[in-house]
N, C-alpha and C positions, 0 to 999 in steps of 0.2 A: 378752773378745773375742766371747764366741756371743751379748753383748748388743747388741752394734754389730753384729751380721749380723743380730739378730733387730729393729733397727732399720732395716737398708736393708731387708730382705723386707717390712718394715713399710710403709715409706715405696712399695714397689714395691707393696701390696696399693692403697693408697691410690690413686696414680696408675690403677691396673686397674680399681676401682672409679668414680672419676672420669671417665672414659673411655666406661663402660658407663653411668653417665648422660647421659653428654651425646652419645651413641649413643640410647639410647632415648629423651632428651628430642628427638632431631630424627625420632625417628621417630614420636611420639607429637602433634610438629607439624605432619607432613607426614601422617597420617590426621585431623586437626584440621581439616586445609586442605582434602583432600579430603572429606571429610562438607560443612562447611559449603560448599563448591561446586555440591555435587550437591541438598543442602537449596533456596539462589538459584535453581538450576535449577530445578528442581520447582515453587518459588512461579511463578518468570517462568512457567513452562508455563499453571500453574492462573491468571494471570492471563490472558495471550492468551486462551486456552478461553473465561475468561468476556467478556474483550473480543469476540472472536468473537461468542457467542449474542447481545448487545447490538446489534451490527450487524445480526445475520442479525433478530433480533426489531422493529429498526427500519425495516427494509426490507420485512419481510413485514407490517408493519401497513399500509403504503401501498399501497393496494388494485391498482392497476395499475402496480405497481412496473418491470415485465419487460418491459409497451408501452412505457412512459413511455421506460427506457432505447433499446429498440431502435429508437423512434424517434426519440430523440434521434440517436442514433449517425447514423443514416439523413439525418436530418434535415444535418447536418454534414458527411454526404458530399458530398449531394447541393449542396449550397452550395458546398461546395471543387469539382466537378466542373464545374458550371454556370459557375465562373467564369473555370474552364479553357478551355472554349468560347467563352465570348464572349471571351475575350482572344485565343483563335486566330480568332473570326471579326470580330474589330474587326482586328489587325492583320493577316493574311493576306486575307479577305476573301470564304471560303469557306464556300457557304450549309450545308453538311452539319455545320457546324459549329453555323452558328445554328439550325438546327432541332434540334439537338442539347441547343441553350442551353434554348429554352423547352422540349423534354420535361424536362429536367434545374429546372431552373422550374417546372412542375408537380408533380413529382414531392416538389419539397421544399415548397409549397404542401401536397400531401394530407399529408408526416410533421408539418408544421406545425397541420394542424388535428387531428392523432390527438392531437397535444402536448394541445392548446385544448382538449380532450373530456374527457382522462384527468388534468391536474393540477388539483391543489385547493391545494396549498402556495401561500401570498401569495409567498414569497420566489422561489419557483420562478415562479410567475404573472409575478412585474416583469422573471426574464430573458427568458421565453418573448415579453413584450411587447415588449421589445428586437428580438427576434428578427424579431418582424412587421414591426416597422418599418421594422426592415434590409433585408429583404424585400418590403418595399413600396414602398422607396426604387430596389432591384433590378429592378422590374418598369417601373418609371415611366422607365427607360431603355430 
């Protein structure tokens, strides 16, 4: 009889045991999973970082980087604005409008030629030649 009880306590170690593996096997998964989360993490970081200096080192080698943008920017305003004008003084009819068109016309004329001064990029050069022409097309109205 004490051999068949010292079989079920048996059978009961066993179960306890089993239990506490597969208790510490999920938890020994679930720091598995958080390590290598935080590892991806860190890589992604150290890539961005160097993606970043690639950019920022691409942009600071092109000497007039900071003109070139702001007048582009400029340049695009003044194109969207100018044609705000002439659309209210074609259909309305009012001159404060059209003197408005050609400062706005000139205006994008001088970001056009700061463009012309400051780029050297050929692929940059064929859109900025676009630009003139659209602009030249603009004027001739």
């Amino acid at each position: 009889m004490s051999f068949i009880i010292f079989l079920f306590q048996g059978a009961g170690c066993l179960k306890e045991i089993r239990n506490t593996l597969k208790t510490n096997s999920i938890r020994l998964r679930l720091i598995i999973a958080t390590v290598s989360l935080a590892v991806l993490a860190g890589l992604i970081g150290l890539y961005a970082i160097r993606s970043n200096k690639q950019i920022a080192d691409t942009f600071s080698a092109q000497a007039h980087f900071q003109d070139i943008t702001t007048a582009a920017t400029e340049a695009s305003s003044y194109a969207k604005r100018a044609e705000g004008h002439l659309m209210l003084y074609l259909s309305l009819g009012n001159s404060a409008d059209r003197q408005k068109f050609f400062q706005r016309q000139a205006s994008l004329l001088e970001q056009i030629n700061i463009l012309d001064k400051n780029i050297g990029d050929t692929e940059a050069r064929e859109h900025l030649n676009a630009i003139k022409s659209q602009s030249g097309s603009l004027l001739a109205i």
